[in-house]
C-alpha positions in Angstrom: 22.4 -3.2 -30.8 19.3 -6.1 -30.0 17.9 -6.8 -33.3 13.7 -6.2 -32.9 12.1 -9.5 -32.3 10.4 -9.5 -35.6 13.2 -10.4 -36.5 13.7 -13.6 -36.0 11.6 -14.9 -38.7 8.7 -14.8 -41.8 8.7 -11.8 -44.1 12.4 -10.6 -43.0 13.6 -14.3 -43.8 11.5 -14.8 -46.7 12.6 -11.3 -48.3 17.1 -12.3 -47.1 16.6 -15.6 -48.5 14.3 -15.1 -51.8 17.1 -11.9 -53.1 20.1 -15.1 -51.8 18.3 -17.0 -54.0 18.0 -14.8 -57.3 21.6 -13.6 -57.2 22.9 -16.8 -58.3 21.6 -18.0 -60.9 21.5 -14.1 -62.0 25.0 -14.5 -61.9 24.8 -17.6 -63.8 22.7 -16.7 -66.8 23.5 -12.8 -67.3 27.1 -14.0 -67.9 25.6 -16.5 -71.3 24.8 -13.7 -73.1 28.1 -12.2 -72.5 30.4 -15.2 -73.5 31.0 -14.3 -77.2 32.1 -10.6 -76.3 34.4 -12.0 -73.5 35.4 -14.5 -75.8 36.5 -11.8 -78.2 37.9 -9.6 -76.0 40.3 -11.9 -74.2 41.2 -14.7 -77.3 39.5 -17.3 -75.7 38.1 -20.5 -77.8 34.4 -22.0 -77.2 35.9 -24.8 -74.7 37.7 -22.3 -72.7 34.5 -20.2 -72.6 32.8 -22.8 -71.2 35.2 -22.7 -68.6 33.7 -19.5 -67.6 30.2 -21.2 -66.7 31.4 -24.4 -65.9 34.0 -22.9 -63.3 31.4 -21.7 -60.8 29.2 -24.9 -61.1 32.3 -26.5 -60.2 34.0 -25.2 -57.4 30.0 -24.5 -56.0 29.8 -28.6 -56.1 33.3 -29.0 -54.8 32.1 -27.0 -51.9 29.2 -27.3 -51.3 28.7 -30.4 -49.2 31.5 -29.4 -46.9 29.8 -25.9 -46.5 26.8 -27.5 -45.6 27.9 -29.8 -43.2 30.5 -26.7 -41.5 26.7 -24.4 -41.0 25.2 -27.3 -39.4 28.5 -27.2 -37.1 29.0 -23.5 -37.2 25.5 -22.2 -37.9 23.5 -21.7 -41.0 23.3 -17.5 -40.4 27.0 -17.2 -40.6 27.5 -19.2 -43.4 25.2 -17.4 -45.2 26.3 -14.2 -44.5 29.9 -15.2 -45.3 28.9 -16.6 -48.3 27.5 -12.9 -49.2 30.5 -11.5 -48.4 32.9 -14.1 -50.9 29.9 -13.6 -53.4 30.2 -10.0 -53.6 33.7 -9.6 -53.2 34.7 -12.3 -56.2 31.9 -10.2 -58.4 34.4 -7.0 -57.4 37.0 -9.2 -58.8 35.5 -10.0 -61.8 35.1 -6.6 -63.0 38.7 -6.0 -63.5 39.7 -9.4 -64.5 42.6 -8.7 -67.0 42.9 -12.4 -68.8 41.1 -15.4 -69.3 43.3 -17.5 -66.6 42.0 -14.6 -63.5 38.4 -14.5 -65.1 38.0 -18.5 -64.7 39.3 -18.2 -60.9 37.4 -15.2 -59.7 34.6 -17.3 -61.4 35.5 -19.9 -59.3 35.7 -18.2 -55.7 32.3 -16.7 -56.7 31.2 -20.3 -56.9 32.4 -20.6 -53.2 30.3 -18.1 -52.4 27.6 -19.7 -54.0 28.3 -23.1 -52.0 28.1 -21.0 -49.1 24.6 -19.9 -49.8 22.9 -23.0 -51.6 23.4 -25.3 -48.7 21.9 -22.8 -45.8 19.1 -21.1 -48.0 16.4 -23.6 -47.6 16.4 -24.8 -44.0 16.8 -21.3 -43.0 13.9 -20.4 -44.8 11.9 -23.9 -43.7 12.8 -23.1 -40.2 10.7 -19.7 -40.1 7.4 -21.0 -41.5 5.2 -23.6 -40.4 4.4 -26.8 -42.5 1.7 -25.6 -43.9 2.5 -22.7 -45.8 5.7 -24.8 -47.4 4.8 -25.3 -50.2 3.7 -21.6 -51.1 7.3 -20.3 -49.5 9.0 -22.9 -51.5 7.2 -21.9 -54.2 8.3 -18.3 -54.2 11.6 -19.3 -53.3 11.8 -21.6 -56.3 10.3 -18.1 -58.4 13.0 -16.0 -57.3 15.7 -18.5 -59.0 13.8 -18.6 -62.4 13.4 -14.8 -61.7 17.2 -14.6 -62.1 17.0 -16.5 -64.6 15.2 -15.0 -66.6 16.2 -10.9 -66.0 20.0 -12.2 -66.3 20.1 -12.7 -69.7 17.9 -10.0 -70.7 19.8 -7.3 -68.5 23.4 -9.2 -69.5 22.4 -8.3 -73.4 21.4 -4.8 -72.6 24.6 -4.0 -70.4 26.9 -6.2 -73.0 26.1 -4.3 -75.9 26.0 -0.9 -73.9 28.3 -0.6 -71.7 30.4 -3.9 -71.7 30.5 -7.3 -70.3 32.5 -6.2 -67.5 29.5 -4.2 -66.5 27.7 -7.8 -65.8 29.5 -8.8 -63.2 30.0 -5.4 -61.3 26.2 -5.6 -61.0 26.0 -8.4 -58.3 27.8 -5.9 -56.0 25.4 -3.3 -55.2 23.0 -5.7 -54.6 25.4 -8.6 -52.7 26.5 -5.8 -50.6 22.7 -5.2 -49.9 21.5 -8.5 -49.1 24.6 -9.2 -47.0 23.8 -6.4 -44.4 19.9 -7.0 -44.5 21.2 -10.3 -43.8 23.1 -9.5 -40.4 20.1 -7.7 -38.9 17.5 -9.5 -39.8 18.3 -13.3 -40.0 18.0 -15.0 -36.2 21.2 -16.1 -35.0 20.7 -19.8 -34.5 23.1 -22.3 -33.4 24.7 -25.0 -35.3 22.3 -28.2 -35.2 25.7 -30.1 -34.9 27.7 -28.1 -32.7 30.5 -30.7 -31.5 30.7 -32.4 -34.1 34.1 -32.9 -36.2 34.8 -31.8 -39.7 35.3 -34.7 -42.3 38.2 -33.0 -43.7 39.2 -35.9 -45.7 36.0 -36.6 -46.9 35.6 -33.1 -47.8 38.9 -33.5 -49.7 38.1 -36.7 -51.3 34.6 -35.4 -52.5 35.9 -32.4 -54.3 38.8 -34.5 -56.0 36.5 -36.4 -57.4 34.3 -34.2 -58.8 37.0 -32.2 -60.1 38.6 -35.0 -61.9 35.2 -36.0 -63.7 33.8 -33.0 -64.9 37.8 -31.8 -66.2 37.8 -35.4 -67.8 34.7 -34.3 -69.9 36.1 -31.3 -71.2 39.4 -33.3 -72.6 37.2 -35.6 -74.5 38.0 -37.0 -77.1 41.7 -37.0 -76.3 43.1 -40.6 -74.3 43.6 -38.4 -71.6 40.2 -37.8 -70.8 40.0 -41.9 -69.8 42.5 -41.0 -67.1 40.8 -38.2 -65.4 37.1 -39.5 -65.4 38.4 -43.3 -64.0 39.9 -41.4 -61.9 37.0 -39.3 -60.6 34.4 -43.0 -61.0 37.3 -44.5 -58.7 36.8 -41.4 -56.1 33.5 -42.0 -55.7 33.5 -45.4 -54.8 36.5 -44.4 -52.5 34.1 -41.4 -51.2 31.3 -43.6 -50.5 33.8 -45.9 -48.6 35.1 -43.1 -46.3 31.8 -41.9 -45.5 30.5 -45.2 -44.4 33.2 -45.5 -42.2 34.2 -42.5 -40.4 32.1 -41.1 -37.0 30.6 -37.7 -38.4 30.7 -37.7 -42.5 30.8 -34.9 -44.8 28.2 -36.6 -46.4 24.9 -38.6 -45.3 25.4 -41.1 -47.9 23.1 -43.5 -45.5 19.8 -41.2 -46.0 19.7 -42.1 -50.0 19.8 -45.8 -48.9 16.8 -45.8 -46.1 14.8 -43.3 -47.9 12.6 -44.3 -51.1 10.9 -40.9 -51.8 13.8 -38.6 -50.7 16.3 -40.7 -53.1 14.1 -40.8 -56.2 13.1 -37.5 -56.0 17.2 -35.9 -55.4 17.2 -38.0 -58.5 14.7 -37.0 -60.8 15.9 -33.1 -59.3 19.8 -34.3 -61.0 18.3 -35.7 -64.4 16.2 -32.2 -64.1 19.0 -29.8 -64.4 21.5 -32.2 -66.3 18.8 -32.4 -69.2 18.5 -28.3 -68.8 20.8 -25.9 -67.6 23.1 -25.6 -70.3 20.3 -24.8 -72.7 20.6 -21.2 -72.1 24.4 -21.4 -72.6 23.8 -23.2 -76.0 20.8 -21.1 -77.3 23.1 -18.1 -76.7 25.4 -19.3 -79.3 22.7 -20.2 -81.5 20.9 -17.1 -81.6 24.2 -15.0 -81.8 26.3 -17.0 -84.0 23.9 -18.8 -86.1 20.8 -16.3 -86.0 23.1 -13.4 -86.2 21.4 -11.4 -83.5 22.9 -8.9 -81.0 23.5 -9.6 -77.5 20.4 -7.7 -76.3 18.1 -9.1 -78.7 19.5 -12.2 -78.0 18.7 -11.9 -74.0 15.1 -11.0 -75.0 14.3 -14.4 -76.8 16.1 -16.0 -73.9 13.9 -14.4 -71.0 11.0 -16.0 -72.6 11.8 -19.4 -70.9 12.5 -18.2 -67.1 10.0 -15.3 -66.9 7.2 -18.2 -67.2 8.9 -20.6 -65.0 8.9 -17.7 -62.6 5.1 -16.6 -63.0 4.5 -20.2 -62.2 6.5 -21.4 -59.6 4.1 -20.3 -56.5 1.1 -21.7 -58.1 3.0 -25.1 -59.0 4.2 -24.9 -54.9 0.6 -24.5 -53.8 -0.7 -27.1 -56.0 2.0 -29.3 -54.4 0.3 -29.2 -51.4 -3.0 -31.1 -52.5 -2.0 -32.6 -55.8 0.9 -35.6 -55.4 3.6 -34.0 -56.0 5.4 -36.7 -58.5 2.2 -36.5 -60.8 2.9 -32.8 -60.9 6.6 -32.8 -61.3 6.4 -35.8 -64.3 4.4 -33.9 -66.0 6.5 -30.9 -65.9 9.4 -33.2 -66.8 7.7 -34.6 -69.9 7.0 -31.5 -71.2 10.6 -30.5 -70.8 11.7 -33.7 -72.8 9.0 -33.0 -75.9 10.4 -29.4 -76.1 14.4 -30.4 -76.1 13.8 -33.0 -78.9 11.9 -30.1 -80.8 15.0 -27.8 -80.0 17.0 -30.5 -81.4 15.3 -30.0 -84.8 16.3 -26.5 -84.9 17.9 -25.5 -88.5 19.4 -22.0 -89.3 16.7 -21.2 -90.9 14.1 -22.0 -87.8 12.1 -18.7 -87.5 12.2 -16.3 -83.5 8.4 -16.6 -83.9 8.7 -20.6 -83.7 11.3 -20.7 -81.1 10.0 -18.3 -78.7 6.4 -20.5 -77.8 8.2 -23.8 -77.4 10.8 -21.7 -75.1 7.5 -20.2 -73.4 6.0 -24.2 -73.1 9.8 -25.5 -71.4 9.2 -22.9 -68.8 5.9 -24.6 -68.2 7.5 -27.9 -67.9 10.4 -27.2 -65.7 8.1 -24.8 -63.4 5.3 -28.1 -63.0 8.3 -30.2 -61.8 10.5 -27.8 -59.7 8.1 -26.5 -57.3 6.9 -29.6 -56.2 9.4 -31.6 -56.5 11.4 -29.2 -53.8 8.0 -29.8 -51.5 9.1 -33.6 -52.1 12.5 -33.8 -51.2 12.2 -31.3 -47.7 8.7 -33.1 -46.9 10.1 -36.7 -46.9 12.3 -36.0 -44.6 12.2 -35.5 -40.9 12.2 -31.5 -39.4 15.8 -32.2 -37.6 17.5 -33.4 -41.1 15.9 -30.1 -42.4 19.3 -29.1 -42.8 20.8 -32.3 -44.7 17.8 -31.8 -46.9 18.8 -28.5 -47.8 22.2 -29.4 -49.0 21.2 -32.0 -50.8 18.5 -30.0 -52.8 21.9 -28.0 -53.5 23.9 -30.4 -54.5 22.0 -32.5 -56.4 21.1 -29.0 -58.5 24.5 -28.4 -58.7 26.1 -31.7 -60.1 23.2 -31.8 -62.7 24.2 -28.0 -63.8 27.6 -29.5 -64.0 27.2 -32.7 -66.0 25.0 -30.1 -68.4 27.9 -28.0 -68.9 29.9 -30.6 -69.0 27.7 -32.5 -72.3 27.9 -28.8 -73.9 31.3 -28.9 -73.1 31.8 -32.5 -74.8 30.0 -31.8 -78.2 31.6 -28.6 -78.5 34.8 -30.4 -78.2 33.6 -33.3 -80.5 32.2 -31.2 -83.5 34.6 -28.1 -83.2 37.8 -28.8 -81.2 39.8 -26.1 -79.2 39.4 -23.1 -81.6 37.8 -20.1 -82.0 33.9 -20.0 -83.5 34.2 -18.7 -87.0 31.4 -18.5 -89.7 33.2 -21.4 -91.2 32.4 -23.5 -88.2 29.0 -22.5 -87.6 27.5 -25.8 -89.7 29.6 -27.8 -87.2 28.6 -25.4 -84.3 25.0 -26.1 -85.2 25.5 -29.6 -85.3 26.8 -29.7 -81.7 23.9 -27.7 -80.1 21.3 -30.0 -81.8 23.3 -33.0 -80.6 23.2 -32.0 -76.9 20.1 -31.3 -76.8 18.9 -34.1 -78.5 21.2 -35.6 -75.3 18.8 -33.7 -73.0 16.0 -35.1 -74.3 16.9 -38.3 -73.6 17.8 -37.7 -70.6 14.2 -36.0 -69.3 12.7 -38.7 -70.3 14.6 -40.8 -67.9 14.0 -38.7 -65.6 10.1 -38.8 -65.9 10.1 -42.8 -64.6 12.5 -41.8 -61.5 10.1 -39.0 -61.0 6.9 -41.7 -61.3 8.9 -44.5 -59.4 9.2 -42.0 -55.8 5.3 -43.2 -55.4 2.8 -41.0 -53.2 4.4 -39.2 -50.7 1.3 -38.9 -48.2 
């Protein structure tokens, strides 16, 4: 049957991509909450738990690139709509996951899916508006992920402690089952902007190696065999960007960081962003459960605080993006986010829920000021036909920073606690570690703030 010719763009797109957009990191932060009742459940130690939110980061960054550059070959409407497909049918998997080995790889095809969806989402979405309204559809876009955000670990708490973790993951299925048919009838069916073109399968090989290698290296620190795995994955990169330069249609566009200023900087201060952030709700979950003592639901309630402002803010951060320079905007934002991590890394057990909750209400300021606008940065400094390079680059870069955060959570959990199981004899030390990494984040915001300032004005 001919789809109606409304179809083929605005609301219809807007509505496909914005629910694309709020099942991820749904799935990402409605599963934090869950981790201590998994971990009991199935024996598994903190390291190994992190495993569970570090193994869809990971396999998303393996695959992402290659995804990206296969919908610019194949088209970025069936990509997406397969990507809905693995989405929903690894969530399926998920729900009947009978040890912590199967958990970690269903975790990890869902993460496919994921790649799948974050490298078409935004040059679909660009495509169907015109340049002026970017801004306010990047905004809302942008809303939609802090949206998920910020239900997941409220609605992760309730169904935990009510029905089961399990129940967490059967969620996505309803709705990726959903999104995937609203998907097929109303997204126009455009072709591949590099139809012809070869696959770099050895780049594509190469760039997932690599990234494997470092962020596995991180979780064996302190052992010697952590030196082995992360020169190994510093060597792949320089062998990466060797391939790449070298071979007729790359993976990877490794020549648009070097010509462009403002699209570099700004894919920069975007990795800094989420390295310095992402892994806060994963540590604040143990805090406030382990340390605080309170229940998984109650737990997802002081957690929603964060998100559900960066939501509410999102679209008015977009449109401001569009007459304010968008690096003043987004430094700001990102120096806010720094100020709040170091006060998070003050954090004793006997901080009160009434302190934590404001400053978790002012880092949703921050990251809402920077994210907005500086996604208006990155897909305005670049020209309308690398729309789609853009796109997986926003990706990317999002997804290596949520990688290296896990993979700093990962490191001082190792560091302070070791391979075993959290105990109240080990909550001084797990304490210690939380403060630590985020005193790590904080550090690393403010970094990002002079990347952010160094992009200069972008009209």
């Amino acid at each position: 049957m001919k789809k109606p010719e409304k179809a083929k763009g605005g609301k219809p797109v807007l509505i496909v991509t914005t629910i694309g957009s709020f099942l991820m990191p749904f799935a990402l932060s409605a599963v934090n909450v869950a981790l201590p009742s998994i971990g009991k459940e199935l024996n598994m130690h903190a390291v190994s738990l992190s495993w569970v939110a570090l193994a869809f980061t990971l396999s998303a960054g393996m695959f992402l690139v290659p995804c990206g550059k296969l919908a610019d070959i194949w088209g970025q409407t069936r990509m997406f709509i397969a990507g809905n497909w693995v989405f929903t049918i690894a969530s399926f998997l998920l729900t009947i996951a009978a040890s912590s080995w199967t958990l970690i790889a269903f975790r990890a095809m869902q993460g496919l899916g994921a790649a799948m969806l974050y490298g078409t989402v935004l040059a679909i979405l660009v495509a169907a508006y015109p340049l002026e309204e970017r801004g306010r559809v990047l905004g809302i876009n942008v809303a939609s992920v802090y949206l998920g955000l910020s239900l997941g670990p409220f609605i992760g708490g309730v169904l935990t402690q009510n029905i089961g973790w399990r129940s967490v993951f059967f969620l996505n299925v309803p709705f990726g089952l959903l999104n995937t048919f609203m998907a097929m009838w109303w997204l126009p069916r455009r072709p591949g902007q590099r139809k012809g073109e070869s696959f770099d399968i050895v780049g594509s090989c190469i760039y997932g190696a690599m990234l494997f290698l470092l962020l596995y290296g991180l979780s064996l620190i302190p052992g010697i065999t952590a030196v082995v795995f992360i020169s190994g994955g510093v060597a792949g990169v320089i062998f990466f960007i060797w391939w790449e330069k070298r071979t007729k249609h790359p993976v990877l566009d490794v020549g648009l960081f070097m010509k462009n200023k403002g699209f570099t900087l700004s894919s920069t201060a975007a990795l800094i962003n989420y390295a310095a952030t992402f892994a806060v709700a994963f540590l604040l979950s143990f805090y406030l459960q382990h340390i605080k003592g309170l229940s998984p639901q109650k737990a997802g309630l002081v957690l929603v605080c964060q998100p559900v402002v960066q939501a509410a803010l999102s679209p008015l951060a977009g449109r401001l993006s569009d007459k304010i320079e968008p690096r003043i905007l987004a430094s700001l934002g990102m120096a806010i986010a720094a100020f709040c991590l170091f006060i998070l890394a003050s954090f004793t057990s006997d901080t009160s829920i009434a302190f934590i909750i404001p400053i978790l209400g002012l880092f949703g300021i921050g990251f809402a000021l920077f994210s907005s606008p500086n996604m208006n940065a990155i897909m305005s400094s670049v020209e309308d036909r690398l729309h789609g390079v853009a796109s997986s680059m926003v990706a990317t870069v999002r997804t290596l920073g949520q990688m290296f955060s896990m993979g700093i959570a990962m490191l001082t959990f190792a560091l302070f606690m070791g391979q075993v199981e959290i105990s109240p004899a080990l909550y001084p030390l797990l304490l210690k570690a939380i403060k630590t990494a985020c005193m790590i984040f904080g550090i690393l915001c403010v970094a990002g703030v002079f990347a952010s300032m160094a992009r200069g004005n972008l009209r």
